[in-house]
Every structure is written in structure tokens, then in C-alpha cells.
Phi, psi and omega in degrees: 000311161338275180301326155286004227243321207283316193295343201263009186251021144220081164292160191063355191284138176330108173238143180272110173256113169239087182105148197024052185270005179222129180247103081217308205230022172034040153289164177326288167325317188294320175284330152326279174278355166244319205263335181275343179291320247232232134018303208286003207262341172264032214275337187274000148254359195278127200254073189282155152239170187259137175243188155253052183264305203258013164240071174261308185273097211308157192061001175074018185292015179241358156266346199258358175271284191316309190270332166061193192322327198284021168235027191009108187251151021250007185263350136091015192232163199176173182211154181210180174248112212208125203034273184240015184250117179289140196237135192216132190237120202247142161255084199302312194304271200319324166297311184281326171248026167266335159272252165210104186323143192296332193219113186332328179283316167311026174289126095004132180279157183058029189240148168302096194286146177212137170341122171276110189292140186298349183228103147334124158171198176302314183282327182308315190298303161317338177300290152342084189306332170063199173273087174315295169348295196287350199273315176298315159340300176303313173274347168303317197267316156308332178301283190309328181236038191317354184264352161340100200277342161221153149239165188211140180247180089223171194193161183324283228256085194307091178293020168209140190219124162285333257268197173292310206296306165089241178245130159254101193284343148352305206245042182272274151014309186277330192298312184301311166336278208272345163310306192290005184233001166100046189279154193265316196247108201236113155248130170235190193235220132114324222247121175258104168164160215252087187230146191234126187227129129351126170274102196271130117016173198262332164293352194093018178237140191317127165192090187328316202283288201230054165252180198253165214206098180265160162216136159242124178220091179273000182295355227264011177156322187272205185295157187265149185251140186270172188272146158291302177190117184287116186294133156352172112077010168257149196251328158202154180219154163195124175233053176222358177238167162230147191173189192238198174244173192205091192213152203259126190251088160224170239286130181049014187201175167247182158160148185232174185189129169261121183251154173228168191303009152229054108088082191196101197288129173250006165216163150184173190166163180206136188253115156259176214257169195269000000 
């Protein structure tokens, strides 16, 4: 409820639920009762992405019920346009648990468990066939709109983490993707906490000229999650707060302010696109 209180003080702006937006199972009931009192009052500017919370419920059918056309069901990834910026929307679950999910407790109903490769990382995550689909869809869609001067993604499943949850070598694939077509902006959920990296390679390595710039923002009600092992090239965390992102999308450049439920900036900060 916090945290939505902070969206009713920025009207007309876009918002992004990316993910695990109704707890327990993104179910009917769960969107119903949690997410339409809260969230929901914004539901006709809001752009989701889907997590894996809400495929508790098979097929996600209680966020793709709820959310209707705009989640573009039943594959649950899209792209849209938004002032001079392009924007890709990932259906992070169907990639990540087309490998293997990071936490034994995390099955999805109706996804295949497959062998767990002994070294997690970029290579196992290239290895990995993942939601091929989704994976051509993506260059295509990047393809299509290479003349586009900045993009920005997001999708649940963070591929670089300190949180308990960690590195998803999964989203190795998406990654490899959206470098090579320039992509600017990476946002996820899943880690409940508030984390910010340098822009970095696809590999994790500093890279000022042409790396993606991730935030993970798990912040949005539930328990705060502790660091695991803190990643290269991350520049700030906070799992003490709750609050939304906030970013300014304008021609060749950015800005962000993570605010938080006590109406307070606890981050900022600004990028131009590459």
C-alpha cells in the first residue's frame, strides 16, 4: 500500500510491475485481493512483466487474466515504444526455468527440472538452450528497431545479484542479445532489495564504453532479503528500505531516483545512451 501511495504522486507516468506482483501464486484471488486494492488502481498505464510467482499458478493464468492483452499472453514478452525510447519487456521465467532454477523450492508448475551444470556462469548460461523463441523474437525485435537511440529492458530474474538469490547465469543468452544491439538499461525484481551496477559486459566486467547498466528493484512490499556475496562492479545496495524506481527516459540520455515509503531519495543518478 506504501508503495503505491508513492505512484499516486506521479500521474500519467508509465509503470513497470516487473514481476512477482500478487504473493503467494499470482493467482486470481491473489490480484484480486492484493494487487487491485494497491497497484491495481494503476493498472491502465502499467506495462508487467511476469515472475515466478505468478507461474505458481499454471501458466500464469491469473496474472494474464488480470492484465488481459497488455501482457501479451499466452508468451508473456513484448516491446512497446515510449517517447524517443524503445522499450522490451522479457518473460525472464520461461528462460530460466527452461535450464534450471537457482532454488530448489522454486519449481513452477508445469516446467521441466534439468540437470544442474557444475559451474554456474556465462558459460553454462550459453550452453543452456533456454526459451529459444523467445530468444529469436528478442533479436528480431531488437533488429528491427536498431535505429532507436536509447532501449531499456526488464524482466524478473536479475542476471547479476549480491541478494540471497544471486547470479542468474540463465539470462545468459538475453544478455549476449541486448549487448550486442546496445542496449542501455536493464531492470529486475526477484532479490528484494534495492541494488545498482556499474555498466558492465555480459561477462560481469566494467564496461564504461558500451555495457548495460542493471538495477534490481525487489522493493516493492516484501521481506527484505540479506546480501549473499557481493558482485563486481555493484555500486550501491539497500535492504532497508522499500520504495519504487523512478527514471526520466529522455532523448539520449536518462535518470533515476530509487524513493522510498518515506518519501525520501535514496539513490540517483544519470546515464547517457550509448
Amino acid at each position: 500500500m506504501q508503495t503505491a501511495e508513492l505512484l499516486d504522486a506521479m500521474p500519467g507516468a508509465t509503470v513497470m510491475a516487473v514481476g512477482d506482483n500478487a504473493y503467494e501464486f499470482g493467482s486470481p484471488a491473489d490480484y484480486a485481493g492484493c494487487y487491485k486494492p494497491t497497484w491495481g488502481r494503476f493498472r491502465a498505464r502499467t506495462r508487467p512483466a511476469t515472475g515466478n510467482h505468478e507461474y505458481l499458478t499454471p501458466g500464469a493464468a491469473g496474472y494474464f487474466a488480470y492484465f488481459g492483452r497488455r501482457a501479451a499472453p499466452p508468451l508473456g514478452y513484448y516491446s512497446y515504444d515510449l517517447g524517443s525510447w524503445h522499450v522490451v519487456v522479457i518473460n525472464s521465467t520461461t528462460q530460466v526455468y527452461a535450464c534450471w532454477p537457482p532454488e530448489l523450492t522454486e519449481f513452477p508448475v508445469g516446467f521441466p527440472r534439468l540437470p544442474v551444470p557444475d559451474t554456474p556462469g556465462p558459460a553454462a548460461g550459453r550452453a543452456c538452450a533456454g526459451d529459444v523463441l523467445q530468444q529469436l523474437w528478442l533479436a528480431a525485435d531488437l533488429a528491427a528497431h536498431r535505429g532507436a537511440r536509447c532501449t531499456i529492458a526488464y524482466f524478473h530474474h536479475p542476471r547479476f545479484s549480491s541478494g540471497m538469490h544471486g547470479n542468474h547465469y540463465q539470462m545468459q543468452k538475453i544478455w549476449d542479445l541486448m549487448y550486442a544491439a546496445g542496449v542501455d538499461v536493464v531492470i529486475s525484481g526477484h532479490d528484494h532489495l534495492y541494488e545498482r551496477f556499474a555498466p558492465q559486459d555480459p561477462d560481469g566486467n566494467a564496461d564504461a564504453a558500451r555495457g548495460i547498466r542493471q538495477f534490481t528493484v525487489g522493493t516493492g512490499g516484501a521481506e527484505f532479503y540479506g546480501v549473499s556475496v557481493r558482485q563486481p562492479n555493484s555500486e550501491v545496495l539497500i535492504n532497508t528500505v522499500h520504495g519504487v524506481i523512478t527514471l526520466a527516459l529522455d532523448d539520449g540520455h536518462y535518470a533515476w531516483a530509487f524513493v522510498g515509503v518515506d518519501h525520501t531519495v535514496h539513490d540517483s543518478g544519470s546515464g547517457v545512451c550509448h
